[in-house]
Structures are given as structure tokens and as C-alpha cells.
N, C-alpha and C positions, 0 to 999 in steps of 0.2 A: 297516473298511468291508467291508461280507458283499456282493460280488457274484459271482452264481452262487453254484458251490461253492466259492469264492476267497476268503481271507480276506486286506484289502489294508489296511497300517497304514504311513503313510509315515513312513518313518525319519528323512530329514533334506529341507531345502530344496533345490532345484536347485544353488542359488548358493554351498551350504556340503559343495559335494563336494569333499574336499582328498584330502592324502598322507594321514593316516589311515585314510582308507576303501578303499585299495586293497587288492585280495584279498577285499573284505566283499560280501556279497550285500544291496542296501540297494532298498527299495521309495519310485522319487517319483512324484508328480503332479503335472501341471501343463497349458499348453497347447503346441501344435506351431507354435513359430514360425517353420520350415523345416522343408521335408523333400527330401533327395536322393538322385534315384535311379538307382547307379550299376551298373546289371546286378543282379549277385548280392549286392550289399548295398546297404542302406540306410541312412542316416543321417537323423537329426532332431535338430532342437534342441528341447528341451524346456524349456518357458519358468514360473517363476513367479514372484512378485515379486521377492525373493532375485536372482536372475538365470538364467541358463542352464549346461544340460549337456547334450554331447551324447551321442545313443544311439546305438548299432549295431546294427544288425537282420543278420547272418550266416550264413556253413555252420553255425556253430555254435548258434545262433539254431532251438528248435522250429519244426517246420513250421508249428505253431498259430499262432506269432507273426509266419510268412512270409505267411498268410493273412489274417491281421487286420492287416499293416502299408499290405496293398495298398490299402484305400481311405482310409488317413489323409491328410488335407491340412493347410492352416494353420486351427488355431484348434481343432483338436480337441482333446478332453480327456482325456486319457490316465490311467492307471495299469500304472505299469512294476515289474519287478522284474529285479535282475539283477546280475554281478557288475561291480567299479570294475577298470577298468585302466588303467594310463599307456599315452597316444596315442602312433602312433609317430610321428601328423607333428603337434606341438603346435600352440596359436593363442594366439601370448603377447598378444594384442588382449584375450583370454577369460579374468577371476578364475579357473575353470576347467578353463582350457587345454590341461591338464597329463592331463587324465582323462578317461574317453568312462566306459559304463555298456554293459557287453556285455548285449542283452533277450532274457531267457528267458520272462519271458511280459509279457505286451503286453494290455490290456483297455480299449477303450475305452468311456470314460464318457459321454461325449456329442458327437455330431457336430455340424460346424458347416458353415453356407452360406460360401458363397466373399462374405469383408469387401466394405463397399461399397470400401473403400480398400485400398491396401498400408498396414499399420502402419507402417511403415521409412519411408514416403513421405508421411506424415501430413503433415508440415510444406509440402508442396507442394500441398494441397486447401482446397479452402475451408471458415474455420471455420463455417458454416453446417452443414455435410455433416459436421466433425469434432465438433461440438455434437449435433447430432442423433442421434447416434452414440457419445455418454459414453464408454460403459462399454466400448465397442473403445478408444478415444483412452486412458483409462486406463490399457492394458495396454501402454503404451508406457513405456520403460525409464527416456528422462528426466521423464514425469509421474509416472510411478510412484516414481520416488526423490524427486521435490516432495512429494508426499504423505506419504513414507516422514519425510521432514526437518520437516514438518509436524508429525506427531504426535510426532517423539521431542523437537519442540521443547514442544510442550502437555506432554507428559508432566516433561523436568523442568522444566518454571514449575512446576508445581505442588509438585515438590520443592523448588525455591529458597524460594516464601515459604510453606510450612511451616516451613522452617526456621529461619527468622528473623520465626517467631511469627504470623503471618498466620492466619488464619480465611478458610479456603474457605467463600462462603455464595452463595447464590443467589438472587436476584431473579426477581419476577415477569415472567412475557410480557406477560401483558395486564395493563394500566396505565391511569392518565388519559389522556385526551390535553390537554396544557398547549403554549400558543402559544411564540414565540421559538424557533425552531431549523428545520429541514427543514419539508415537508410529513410527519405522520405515515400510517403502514398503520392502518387503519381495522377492524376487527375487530366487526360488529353484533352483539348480543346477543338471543338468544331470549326470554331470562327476561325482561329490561327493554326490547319495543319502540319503536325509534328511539333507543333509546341506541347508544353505541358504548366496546368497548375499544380502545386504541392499542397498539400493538405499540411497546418502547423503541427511542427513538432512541439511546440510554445509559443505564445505571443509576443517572444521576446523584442524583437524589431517593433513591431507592432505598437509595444508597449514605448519604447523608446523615444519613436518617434512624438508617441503623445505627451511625451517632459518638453520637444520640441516646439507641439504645438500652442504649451504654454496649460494643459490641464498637469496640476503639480499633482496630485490624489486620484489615482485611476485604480480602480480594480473589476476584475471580473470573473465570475466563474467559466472556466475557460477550458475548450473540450479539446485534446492535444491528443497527436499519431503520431505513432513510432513502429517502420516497419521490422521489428526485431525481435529475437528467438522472445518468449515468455517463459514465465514463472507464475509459482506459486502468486508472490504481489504482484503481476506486470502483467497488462495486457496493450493489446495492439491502440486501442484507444480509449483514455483517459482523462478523468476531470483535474484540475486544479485550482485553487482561490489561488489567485493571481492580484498583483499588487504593485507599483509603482509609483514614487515620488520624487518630488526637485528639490535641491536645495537641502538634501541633508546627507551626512554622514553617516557609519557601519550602526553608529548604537541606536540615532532614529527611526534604522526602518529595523532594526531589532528590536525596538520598546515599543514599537506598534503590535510586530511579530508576538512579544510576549504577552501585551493584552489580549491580543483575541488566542493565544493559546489557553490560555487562564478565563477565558471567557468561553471556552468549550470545556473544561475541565468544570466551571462551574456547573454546566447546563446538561452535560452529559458525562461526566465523568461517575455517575451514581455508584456507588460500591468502591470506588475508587480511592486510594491514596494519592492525591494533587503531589505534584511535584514542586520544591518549593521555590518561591521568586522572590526576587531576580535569581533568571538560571545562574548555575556556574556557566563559564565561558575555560574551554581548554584548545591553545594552541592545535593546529596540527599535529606537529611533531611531540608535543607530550600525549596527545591521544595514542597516538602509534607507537610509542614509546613505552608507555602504562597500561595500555591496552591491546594493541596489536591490530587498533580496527579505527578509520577515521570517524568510524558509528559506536562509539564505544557504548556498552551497555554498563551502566553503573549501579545499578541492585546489587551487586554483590563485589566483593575485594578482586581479591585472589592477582595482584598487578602483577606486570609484567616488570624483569629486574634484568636491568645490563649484567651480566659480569665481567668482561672482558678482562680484567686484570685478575680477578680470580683464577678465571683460565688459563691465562700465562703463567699464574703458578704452580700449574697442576703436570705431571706429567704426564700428556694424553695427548699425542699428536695431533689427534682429530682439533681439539680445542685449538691449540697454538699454532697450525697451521691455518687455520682457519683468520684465525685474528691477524696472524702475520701476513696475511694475504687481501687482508683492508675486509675485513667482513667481522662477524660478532657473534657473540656469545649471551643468549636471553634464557632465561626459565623462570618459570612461577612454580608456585609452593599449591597444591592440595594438597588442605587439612584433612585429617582423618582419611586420608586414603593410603595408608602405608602397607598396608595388607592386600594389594591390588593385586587380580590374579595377573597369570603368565598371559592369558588371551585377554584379559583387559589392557594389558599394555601393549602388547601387541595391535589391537584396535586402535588405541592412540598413534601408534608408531604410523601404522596405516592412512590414519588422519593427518598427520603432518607432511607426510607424504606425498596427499592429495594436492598439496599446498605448497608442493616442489622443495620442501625441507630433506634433506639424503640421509636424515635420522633422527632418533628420539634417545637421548641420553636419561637415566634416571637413577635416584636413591631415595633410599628410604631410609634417614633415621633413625638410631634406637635399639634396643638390648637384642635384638633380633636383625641387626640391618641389613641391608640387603640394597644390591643395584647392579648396572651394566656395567658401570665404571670403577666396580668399591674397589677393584685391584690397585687402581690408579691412582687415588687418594689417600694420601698422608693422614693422620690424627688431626693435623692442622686445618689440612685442605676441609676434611669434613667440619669441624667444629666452623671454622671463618666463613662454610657456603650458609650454614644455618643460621649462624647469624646475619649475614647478608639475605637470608631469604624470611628471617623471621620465624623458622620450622622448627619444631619441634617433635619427639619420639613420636609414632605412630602417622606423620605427615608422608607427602611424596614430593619430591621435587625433581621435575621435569626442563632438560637443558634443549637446545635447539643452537646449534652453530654453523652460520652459512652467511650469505648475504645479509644487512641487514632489513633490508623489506622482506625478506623468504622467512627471517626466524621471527619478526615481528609477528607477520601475518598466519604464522602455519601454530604458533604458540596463544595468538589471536583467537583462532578457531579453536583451538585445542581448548582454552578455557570456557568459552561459550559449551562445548560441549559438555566437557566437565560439569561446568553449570548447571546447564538443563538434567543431565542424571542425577544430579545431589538434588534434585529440588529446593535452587537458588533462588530462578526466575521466578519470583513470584507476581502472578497476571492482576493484580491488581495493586501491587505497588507501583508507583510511575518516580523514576529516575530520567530527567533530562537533563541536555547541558547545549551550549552553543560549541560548535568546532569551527576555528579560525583561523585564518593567516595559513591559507591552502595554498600548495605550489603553485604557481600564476602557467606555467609549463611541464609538463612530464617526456620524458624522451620513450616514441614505439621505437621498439626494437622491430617488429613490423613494419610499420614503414618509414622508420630509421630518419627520423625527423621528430619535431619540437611539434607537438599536439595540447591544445589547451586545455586546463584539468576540467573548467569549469565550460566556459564557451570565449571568443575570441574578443565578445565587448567587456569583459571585467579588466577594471583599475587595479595597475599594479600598486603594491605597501609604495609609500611615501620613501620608507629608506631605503629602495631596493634601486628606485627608476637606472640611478649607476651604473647597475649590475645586465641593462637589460643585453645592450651590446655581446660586453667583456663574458657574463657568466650567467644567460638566462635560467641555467638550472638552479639557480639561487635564489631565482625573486618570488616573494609570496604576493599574493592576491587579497583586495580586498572583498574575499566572498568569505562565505559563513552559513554554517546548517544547522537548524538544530534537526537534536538529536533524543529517542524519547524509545527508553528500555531497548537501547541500540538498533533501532530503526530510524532511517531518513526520513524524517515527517515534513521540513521543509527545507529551501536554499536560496541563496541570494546572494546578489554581491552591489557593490559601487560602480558603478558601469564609468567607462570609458568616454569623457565629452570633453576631447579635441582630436583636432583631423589628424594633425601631424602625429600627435601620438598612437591614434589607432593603426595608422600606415603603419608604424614602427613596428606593433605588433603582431600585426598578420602578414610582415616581411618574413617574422622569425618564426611563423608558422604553413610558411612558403608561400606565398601570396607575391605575387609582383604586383607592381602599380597599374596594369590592367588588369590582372585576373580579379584583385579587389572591386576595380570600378566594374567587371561585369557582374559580380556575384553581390556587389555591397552600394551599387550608386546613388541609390536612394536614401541612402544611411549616412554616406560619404557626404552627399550634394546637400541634405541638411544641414551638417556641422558647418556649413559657410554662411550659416545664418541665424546662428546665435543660439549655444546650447548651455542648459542651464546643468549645476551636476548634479547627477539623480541616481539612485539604485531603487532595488528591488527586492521583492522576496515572492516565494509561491510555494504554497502549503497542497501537498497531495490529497487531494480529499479522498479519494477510495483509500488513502491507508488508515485516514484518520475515522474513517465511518469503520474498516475491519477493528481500528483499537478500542473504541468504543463500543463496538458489538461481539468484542472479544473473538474472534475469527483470526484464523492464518489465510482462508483462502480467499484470494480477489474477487471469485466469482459469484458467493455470497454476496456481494456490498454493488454489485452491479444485473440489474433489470434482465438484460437480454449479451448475456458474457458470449464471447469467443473461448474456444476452445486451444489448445497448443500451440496447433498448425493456423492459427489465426482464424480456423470458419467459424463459422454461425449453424449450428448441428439444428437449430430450430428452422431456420428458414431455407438454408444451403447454402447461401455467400460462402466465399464467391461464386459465381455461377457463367456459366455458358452464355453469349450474349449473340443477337442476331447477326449475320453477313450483313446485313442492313444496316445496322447500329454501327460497325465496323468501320461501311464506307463511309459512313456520315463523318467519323473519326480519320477519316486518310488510315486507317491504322488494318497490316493483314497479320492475321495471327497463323505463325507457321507451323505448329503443330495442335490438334485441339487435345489434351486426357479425356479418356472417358472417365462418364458420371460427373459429381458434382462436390460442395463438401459435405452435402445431408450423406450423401453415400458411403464418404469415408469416415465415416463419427469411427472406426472400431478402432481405430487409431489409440482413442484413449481409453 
């Protein structure tokens, strides 16, 4: 780099100054993320991804460099050269610590305003103010090493399935847009007004078609939109490793699936307890049975227990009406919780609640017992629940009787909860399993029809096809997810490759034989020319870079995040676009909001 008459070539990273380089004269860059000043010397830290070294400014130190050290502050951008020496008062906190950079000449690159924020203090501001502000928030040490883990995790996927025969290929952005799944991004087109492209929700079609065109191994890292509310893990637009093969079966493209999960646990699982292989594999219906959750978290016990016949022997109307009414009777045991107060049950009761359960039954056990229901229970009735629950004095055991999806799931949450108060969850244990044999149908009571669980190209189980007619709400699916300290990390299934059969099934997800051929012709008009059978799988990478960098929230593990409302507080997307731009689209916008989304950041 030629500035002035200076010619400045940096030698190494901040962060890779060791014992080697002592005695060397070595030129870094970077920015000033302190500076102090101690009379006749000065010190900085000089910061760039890599990490920190710090400088000394000295008697020893040109004059030229006592001049130009005097207006640096934080954030400015320096070019230093100088020689390494061992500090005499170390900072074993500092990779570095060991070594300062004595500066002989000092050049500064570009000055900077005093940050809206302390960096060091980021975590104490609001994210409105630290969104707005990117690319400060970036230069912070632990985003910057998400990012850093980020890409060295992209980089080797791409080496894992090379290696074991994969084809990197790429898919189109703009697509059809076809119904069944989110709302899609919308994308008008100039050439064809009033048409529109769809931005992918998934490469799924996409991918399909390539088992079609005879590549059996395709994968991609693959950027997918969804226009739909957000969360903590979900944003509007997403990466996935993506994956597709011919010619095999549910455990093939799972024993691919588990190599390269076991091939990130190796590489970044540091500090981490591996989870062990071969996963377990649990039904659907025993996940939500024993768990309450098709994401079961398996760290810790605490399962979920039918009793329905116990219920029937108890007199307690709630109970027995409930079962006689085609619904059930579930509760789990927390140990050592028998002494829970009147407002921590309460909070529970409130929790189940959230989850459409119309109550929390409970007892406690033991020389002091105590419960909602003890009036109702026999000597027997209690002795035969504890043993059906395993519980002993000082336990609490929590009942839920309603529908059974309502008392699975609201009993489900209940325990997770529980969990995480007891300090169950432990973040560096890792518990996974495969979840399989998913309803191939779910019935909305919304819109009062047969909605696919998974999407409308998965193959139905082999011993169900019978049932699709007579009792679609029967047949399971050849899809499968794993599941990793009860988070969805990845999904997939055995896709659908004959014509007749796919008609079959997006009849029963209201599809007529033209609404299919307008929304699926290209998918349809393949299968008349020889399709081999193939499934898939696709691993979430923003969740798998948050597990690995121990984060809850999405927007760590992503560069340039959206906010709730879907904007961009950095840039202001969406934004206002010209009359101009408009006509060029056929497209009139009939009311414009004021402002932009940089304006509305207070939102969050």
C-alpha cells in the first residue's frame, strides 16, 4: 500500500504476533480499540479480526510518530511498523500478551467519529441502536469470531460432500411461485407485466428435478425466503446445506446425514459432549407420547406417562369425563419438587394453559402431602399413580387431561420448562435422535381440509398407501428430522417419483387435475420421462453455527440480520421506490407510509 512516500505491506495479523517474531520489524493494520495515555508513552491496542496487539508509542518512538499518535482515538485506522518485543508486565487474559510492537512510524489511514456506543458495552444498548450500526457491532470480538466459525463451517461442508461424491450445483432465485408452504417474496417482472417471480422458499423442486436429470448427489448451500412472522431462530431469509440423492432409501440419506453431523461435532463441537452414533431413531408418535414434542429434548428424563385407566379409577369427574369423551389423561413426575410454592404452580397452571390445556392437576407425595385433587384419591389411587410415575416423597406429579395432542403438548412445554429451572439443560451436553414416520396429513381446522405435515412431494410409509383413500389421517410419511437438545437441526424425506401417485396426493390436498398442472407442470411433465426414487435432507446452518457458538439468538450467526418486522435498520429495506421504477413494473402503489424501515427501528 503506497501512502505518501511510504510503502506499507502488512506482514502478519494482529492476533498472530507470537515468539517468533521477536526482534523482527513487522508492519499491522488495523483499528484502535484503546488508547492510553501515560505521560511520555502511549499505548494502544490495535485490533483486527485475528485479535489484538498492543503498541507502544516511546522515547524511543520518532518524533513523527509522537505527533501523529496525538489525535488517534478509538476506531481509527492505522498503519504501524515497528519492532516485537517481550512486555515486561504481560496480560496472560491477551493470545498476545506476551508481546507489545515498539512504533517507529505510525500512519494514519482513516479517522473515525467518537462510536454511537462503547464496543466493550455493546451488550448493554439497545439492539435497535446496535442494528443500526452493523458494521461497529461487527468489530466486536465475540461476533466476529460467529462469523469467523460461520465461514470456516461453509467452507468445510463444502469439503465433506465433495468428498464423498456430491455435486455442488445451484439453483435458481427467482422461481414459480407454487401454494403449500409460507407466504412467498414476490419479485414483479418487467418483461412479463403483472407477472411475478418467487424468491425460493427451498430448492426443493429444484432439487428434484436434478434426480430427473440423472445428477444422483447434488448439494448446495442454499439461501431460502420465507415471508413469515420471526423469531428468536427465524428470519426472513436463510441458509441451508441442502442435499439430494437417487436411488436410495430413509437410512441412506440418514447415514450420509449422520456423517457429516458427526463431522461438525468433530470440527467444532470444542468443549462439547458428541452425541453418540448411530442416533437413536424414535417414532413420531412415541416422541409425542414420551415427550410431548416431535423435537424431543433428551438431556434429561422426566417422560411423559399415559394414565388413562388410572383415571378411570379415580373419582374425579374432570379425569373420567374427559377419557370418556375420547381424550387423555398425561402427567410427568418432577423430582424434588414437592415443596413447590402456591405461585409456582400457579405459573405452571398458566403455562399449560398457554398451550390450550383448561388445567393443571397436581400431588405431592409424602409425610406432608399435598395436591388439587388429594380429596379425590383413595390410598390406592395414590400408592398406584406413584408407582406408575416412578415418584417418590418429596416428588410432584403434574396431570393434564384434554385432547390428546392439547395434554401432550401443553405437558411437553411444561417439562422443558421445568428443565430449564432445575438446571437440566446442560449447553454442552449434546442429546440427538432421528424423528420418524410423521403424519404424511394433518387436518386445519382453519381451513378445514387435509394440509401436508411436511410438503406435498413426500412418499407415503409403504404399509399405509391402502389407507390413502379410506383414512388419510392414518398414513405416515417417509420423512424424518433430526433432532439435537430438542431443536430441529435438519429434515427430509423420500420424495414422491410416480405421476399417478403424486396426483393422488395433492387431490387429497385439494388440488384438481388442473390446479396441479398450473401450479406443478414442470414437476408433473418430468415424471413422464423416467424418474429415479430419490430423497433428501437439509441441515439449517444458521442454527447449527447458533449451536456451535452457543447463542439463542439468530442474529448473532447472520452478517447483516433483519429485524422482527422483517427491515434492514442498517440500510432501511424495504424502502420507497421511484414512480419511475413503478412504471417500468406495470405496478401503481395505492397508498405510499411515510418514512422508511431505518425510521421505524423503535419497534424493537
Amino acid at each position: 500500500m503506497q501512502i505518501g512516500q511510504e510503502t506499507m505491506k502488512r506482514s502478519v495479523y494482529c492476533g498472530e504476533v507470537g515468539e517468533s517474531h521477536v526482534g523482527q520489524s513487522l508492519c499491522l493494520m488495523g483499528w484502535v480499540k484503546r488508547r492510553r495515555n501515560l505521560g511520555g508513552m502511549v499505548f494502544l491496542d490495535l485490533r483486527d479480526r485475528s485479535g489484538i496487539c498492543q503498541l507502544v508509542v516511546n522515547e524511543k518512538s520518532p518524533e513523527a510518530v509522537h505527533e501523529a499518535v496525538r489525535d488517534v482515538r478509538s476506531e481509527y485506522v492505522l498503519a504501524v511498523r515497528g519492532e516485537v518485543l517481550r512486555r515486561s508486565s504481560p496480560n496472560p487474559d491477551l493470545p498476545t500478551g506476551d508481546y507489545e510492537l515498539q512504533v517507529e512510524t505510525l500512519i494514519v489511514l482513516s479517522a473515525s467519529e467518537t462510536p454511537p456506543f462503547v464496543l466493550e458495552e455493546a451488550d448493554q444498548v439497545s439492539d435497535v441502536l446496535r442494528l443500526r450500526y452493523r458494521f461497529l457491532d461487527l468489530r466486536r470480538e465475540r461476533l466476529s469470531n460467529i462469523i469467523q466459525l460461520r465461514s470456516a463451517m461453509l467452507n468445510r461442508t463444502v469439503d465433506f460432500f465433495a468428498t464423498h461424491g456430491f455435486l455442488q450445483i445451484e439453483t435458481p432465485y427467482l422461481g414459480k411461485s407454487t401454494p403449500e408452504g409460507a407466504r412467498d417474496y414476490l419479485v414483479p417482472s418487467r418483461v412479463y407485466p403483472g407477472s411475478f417471480f418467487a424468491l425460493p422458499q427451498s430448492p426443493q423442486l429444484y432439487k428434484q428435478m436434478l434426480m430427473m436429470s440423472g445428477f444422483d448427489r447434488y448439494f448446495q448451500i442454499a439461501r431460502c425466503f420465507r415471508d413469515e412472522d420471526l423469531r428468536a431462530d427465524r428470519q426472513p431469509e436463510f441458509t441451508q446445506v441442502d442435499l439430494e440423492m437417487s436411488f436410495v432409501d430413509e437410512d441412506d440419506v440418514m447415514d450420509i446425514a449422520e456423517s457429516y453431523t458427526h463431522f461438525l461435532f468433530e470440527n467444532f463441537g470444542t468443549g462439547m459432549e458428541a452425541p453418540k452414533f448411530p442416533l437413536q431413531r424414535l417414532t413420531y408418535r412415541e416422541a409425542m407420547e414420551n415427550y410431548g414434542s416431535d423435537k424431543p429434548d433428551l438431556r434429561f428424563g422426566m417422560k411423559l406417562h399415559k394414565i388413562c385407566g388410572w383415571a378411570l379409577s379415580v373419582d374425579f369427574p374432570v379425569f373420567k369425563n374427559c377419557v370418556e369423551a375420547g381424550g387423555c389423561v398425561y402427567a410427568i413426575c418432577a423430582k424434588g419438587m414437592g415443596q413447590a410454592s402456591r405461585k409456582q404452580i400457579d405459573k405452571m397452571t398458566d403455562l399449560v394453559r398457554l398451550y390450550h390445556a383448561k388445567g393443571l392437576a397436581w400431588f405431592a407425595p409424602g409425610e406432608s402431602e399435598r395436591g388439587s385433587i388429594l380429596k379425590f384419591l383413595s390410598d390406592a389411587n395414590k400408592q398406584e399413580l406413584c408407582e406408575l410415575m416412578g415418584a417418590e416423597s418429596g416428588d410432584l406429579i403434574l396431570i393434564v387431561a384434554d385432547s390428546e395432542r392439547t395434554a401432550q403438548t401443553a405437558l411437553g412445554q411444561l417439562r422443558l420448562k421445568i428443565a430449564d429451572e432445575q438446571g437440566l439443560l446442560d449447553p454442552n451436553r449434546c442429546a440427538a435422535c432421528w424423528v420418524t414416520d410423521f403424519p404424511l396429513f394433518e387436518y386445519s381446522e382453519e381451513e378445514q381440509r387435509y394440509v401436508a405435515q411436511h410438503h406435498p412431494f413426500t412418499m407415503i410409509a409403504d404399509e399405509d398407501v391402502d389407507y390413502l383413500e379410506s383414512d388419510p389421517g392414518r398414513c405416515r410419511s417417509k420423512a424424518y428430522d433430526l433432532v439435537v437438545n430438542g431443536q430441529e437441526m435438519a429434515g427430509g424425506s423420500i420424495r414422491i417419483h410416480d405421476r399417478d401417485f403424486q396426483y393422488r396426493v395433492l387431490k387429497h390436498l385439494g388440488f384438481s387435475e388442473e390446479r396441479a398442472k398450473a401450479n406443478f407442470d414442470f414437476l408433473l411433465r418430468a415424471f413422464d420421462y423416467g424418474v429415479p426414487p430419490h430423497g433428501g435432507c437439509a441441515f439449517g446452518l444458521d442454527r447449527w453455527v447458533m449451536f456451535f457458538a452457543r447463542t439463542n439468538n439468530i442474529r448473532d450467526v447472520i452478517a447483516f440480520p433483519k429485524v422482527q418486522s422483517s427491515s434492514c435498520l442498517m440500510t432501511g429495506a424495504p424502502s420507497r421506490v421511484s414512480e419511475h421504477q413503478l412504471m417500468e413494473l406495470g405496478l401503481e402503489v395505492e397508498a405510499k407510509p411515510e418514512g422508511d424501515a431505518a425510521s421505524e427501528g423503535a419497534e424493537e
